[in-house]
C-alpha positions in Angstrom: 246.0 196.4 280.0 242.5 197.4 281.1 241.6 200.9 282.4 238.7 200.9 285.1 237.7 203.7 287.2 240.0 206.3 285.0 238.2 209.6 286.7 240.3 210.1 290.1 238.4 212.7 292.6 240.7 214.6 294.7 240.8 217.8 296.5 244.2 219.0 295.4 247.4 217.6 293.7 249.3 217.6 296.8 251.5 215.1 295.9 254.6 214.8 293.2 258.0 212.9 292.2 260.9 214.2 291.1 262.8 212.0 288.8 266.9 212.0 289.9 268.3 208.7 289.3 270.1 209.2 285.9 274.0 209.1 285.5 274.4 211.8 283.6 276.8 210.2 281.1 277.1 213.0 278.6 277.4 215.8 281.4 281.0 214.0 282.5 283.3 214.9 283.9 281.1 217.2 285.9 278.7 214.4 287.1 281.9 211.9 288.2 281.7 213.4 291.6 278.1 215.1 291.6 274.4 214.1 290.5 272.8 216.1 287.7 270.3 217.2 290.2 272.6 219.0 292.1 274.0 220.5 289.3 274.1 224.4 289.7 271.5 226.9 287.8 270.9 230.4 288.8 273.1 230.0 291.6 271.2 226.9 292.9 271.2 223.4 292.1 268.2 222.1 289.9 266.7 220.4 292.5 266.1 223.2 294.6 264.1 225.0 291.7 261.7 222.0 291.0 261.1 221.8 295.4 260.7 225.6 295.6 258.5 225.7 292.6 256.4 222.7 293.9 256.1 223.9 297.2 254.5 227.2 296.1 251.8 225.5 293.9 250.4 223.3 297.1 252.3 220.2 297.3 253.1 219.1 299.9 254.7 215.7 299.7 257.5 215.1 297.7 259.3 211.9 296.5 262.7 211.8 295.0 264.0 208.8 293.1 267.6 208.1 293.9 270.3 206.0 292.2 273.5 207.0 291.3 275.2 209.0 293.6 271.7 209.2 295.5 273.6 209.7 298.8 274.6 213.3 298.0 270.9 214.1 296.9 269.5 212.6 299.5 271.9 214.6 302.2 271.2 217.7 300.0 267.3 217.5 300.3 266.7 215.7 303.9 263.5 215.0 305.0 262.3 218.5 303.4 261.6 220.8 305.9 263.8 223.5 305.1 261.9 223.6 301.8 258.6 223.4 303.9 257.9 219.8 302.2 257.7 216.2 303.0 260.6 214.3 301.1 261.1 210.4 301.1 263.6 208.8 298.9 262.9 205.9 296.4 266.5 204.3 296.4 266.8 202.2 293.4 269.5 199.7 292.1 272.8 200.3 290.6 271.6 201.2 287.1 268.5 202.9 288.1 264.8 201.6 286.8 264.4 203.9 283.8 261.5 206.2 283.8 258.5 204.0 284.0 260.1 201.3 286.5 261.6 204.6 288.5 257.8 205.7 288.8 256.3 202.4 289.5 258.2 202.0 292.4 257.8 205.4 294.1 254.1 204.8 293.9 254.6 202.5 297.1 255.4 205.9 298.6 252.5 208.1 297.4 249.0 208.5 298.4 246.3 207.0 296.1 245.3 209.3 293.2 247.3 211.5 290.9 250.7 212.7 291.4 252.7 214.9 289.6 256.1 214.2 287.9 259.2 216.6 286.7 262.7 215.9 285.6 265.0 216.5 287.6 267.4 217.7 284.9 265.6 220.5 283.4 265.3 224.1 284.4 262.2 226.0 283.2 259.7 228.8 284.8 256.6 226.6 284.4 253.7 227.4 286.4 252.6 223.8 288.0 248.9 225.7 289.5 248.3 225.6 285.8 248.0 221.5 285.9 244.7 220.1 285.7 243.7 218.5 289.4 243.5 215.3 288.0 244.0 214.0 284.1 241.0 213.4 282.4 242.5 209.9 281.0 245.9 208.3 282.2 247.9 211.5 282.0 248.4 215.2 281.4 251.5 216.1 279.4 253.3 219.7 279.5 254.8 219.9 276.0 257.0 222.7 274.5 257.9 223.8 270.8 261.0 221.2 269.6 264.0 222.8 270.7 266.6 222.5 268.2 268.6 219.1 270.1 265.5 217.5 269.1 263.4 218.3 266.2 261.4 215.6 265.5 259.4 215.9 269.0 258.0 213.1 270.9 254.0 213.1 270.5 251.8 215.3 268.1 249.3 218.0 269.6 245.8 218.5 268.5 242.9 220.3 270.7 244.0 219.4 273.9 244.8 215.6 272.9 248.3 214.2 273.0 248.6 211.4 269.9 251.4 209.9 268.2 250.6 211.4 264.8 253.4 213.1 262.7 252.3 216.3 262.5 252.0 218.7 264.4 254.7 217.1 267.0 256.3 218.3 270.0 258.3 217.9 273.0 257.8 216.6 276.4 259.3 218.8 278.6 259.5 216.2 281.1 256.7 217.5 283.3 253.3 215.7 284.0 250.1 214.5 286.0 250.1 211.1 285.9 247.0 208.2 287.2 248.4 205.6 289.0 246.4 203.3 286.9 249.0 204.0 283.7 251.3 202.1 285.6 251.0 198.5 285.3 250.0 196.4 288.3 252.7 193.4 287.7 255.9 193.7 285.9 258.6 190.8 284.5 261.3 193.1 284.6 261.1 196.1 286.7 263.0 198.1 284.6 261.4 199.8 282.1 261.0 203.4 280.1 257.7 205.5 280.5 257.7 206.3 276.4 255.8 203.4 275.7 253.0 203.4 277.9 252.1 206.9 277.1 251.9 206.0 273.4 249.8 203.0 274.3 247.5 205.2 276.2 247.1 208.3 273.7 246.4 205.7 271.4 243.5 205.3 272.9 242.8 209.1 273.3 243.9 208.8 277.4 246.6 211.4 277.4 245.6 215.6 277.5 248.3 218.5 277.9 249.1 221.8 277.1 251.6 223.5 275.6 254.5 225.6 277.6 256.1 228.4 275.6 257.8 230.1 278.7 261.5 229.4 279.5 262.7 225.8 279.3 266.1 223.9 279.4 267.0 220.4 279.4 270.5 220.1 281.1 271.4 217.1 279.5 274.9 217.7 277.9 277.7 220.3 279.2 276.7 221.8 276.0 273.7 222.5 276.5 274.4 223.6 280.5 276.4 226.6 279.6 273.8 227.7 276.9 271.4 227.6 279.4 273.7 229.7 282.2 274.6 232.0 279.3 270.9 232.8 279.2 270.3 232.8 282.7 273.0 235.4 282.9 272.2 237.6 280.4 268.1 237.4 280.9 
């Protein structure tokens, strides 16, 4: 994969997608009748933390990834206004596209340029005015100190350089500015996880970010969702 043009000029980040199509196999039986993103946090489903938070950093547009019980997210959130946003869905086949495939198709639905990208199945009280505008390379990753669900981390830290050394490693905390152009133009299968190509491209130094230390969950057992209540409650 080639990388021309990598500098992207643009006024403002305006523009991000929130990722929502998983199943949410190890959160049953909650997620048999509801979608992790509308899981409840705070006394509000996660969804509505990521739009409010995005909203009061400048974006503007919004698009959410549906699959699996995508109806109920997409009659949660509606066309966004009454989070003072521009929402359009990316509906996705039963079985969802994975993260990379997920993203690839959503960019049909973006404006050219960077675009922003958060999980919809953490919570956290990350400021996103603290992204770069743009990535210097192919991406911008927010990482976090490896909680204890995952020690080994996902990429290794050094400066402000993301690599795939051993040490020191961290977490992505499933938050990022992302090019377009990390996303390849043609696929065989559409399907297809994000991991690899942003191990491709910090192999070849394309990949910056910065290192979260404020509050952070990943909702992604029922385990691990009434940890992060019992904080919530007791913070």
């Amino acid at each position: 994969m080639s990388y021309p043009n990598l500098r992207i000029t643009t006024p403002l980040v305006r523009q991000a997608i929130i990722l929502a199509a998983g199943r949410g196999e190890r959160l049953r039986p909650l997620t048999d009748s509801r979608p992790k993103p509308l899981i409840e946090l705070a006394g509000r489903p996660l969804i509505d933390h990521h739009l409010d938070r995005l909203r009061q950093a400048g974006v503007t547009d919004c698009v959410v990834n549906i699959a699996y019980l995508g109806a109920l997210i997409a009659e949660h959130v509606g066309d966004g206004t009454r989070y003072g946003l521009r929402i359009r869905l990316s509906k996705e086949p039963e079985g969802a596209l994975e993260t990379g495939g997920g993203i690839r198709q959503a960019l049909a639905l973006l404006a050219p340029g960077p675009f922003i990208t958060v999980n919809a199945d953490i919570f956290c009280d990350f400021d996103f005015l603290t992204l770069p505008v743009t990535p210097r390379g192919l991406s911008h990753l927010v990482l976090i100190d490896n909680p204890p669900h995952h020690p080994a981390g996902d990429f290794s830290f050094e400066g402000d350089l993301v690599g795939n050394l051993l040490y020191p490693r961290f977490t992505f905390s499933g938050i990022a500015v992302h090019s377009p152009q990390l996303f390849p133009v043609t696929v065989e299968n559409p399907r297809f996880p994000l991991a690899p190509l942003l191990r491709k491209a910090a192999a070849n130094g394309l990949v910056t970010g910065q290192i979260h230390r404020g509050q952070w969950f990943d909702i992604g057992t029922l385990r691990r969702l009434e940890e992060a209540r019992t904080a919530m409650a007791t913070s």
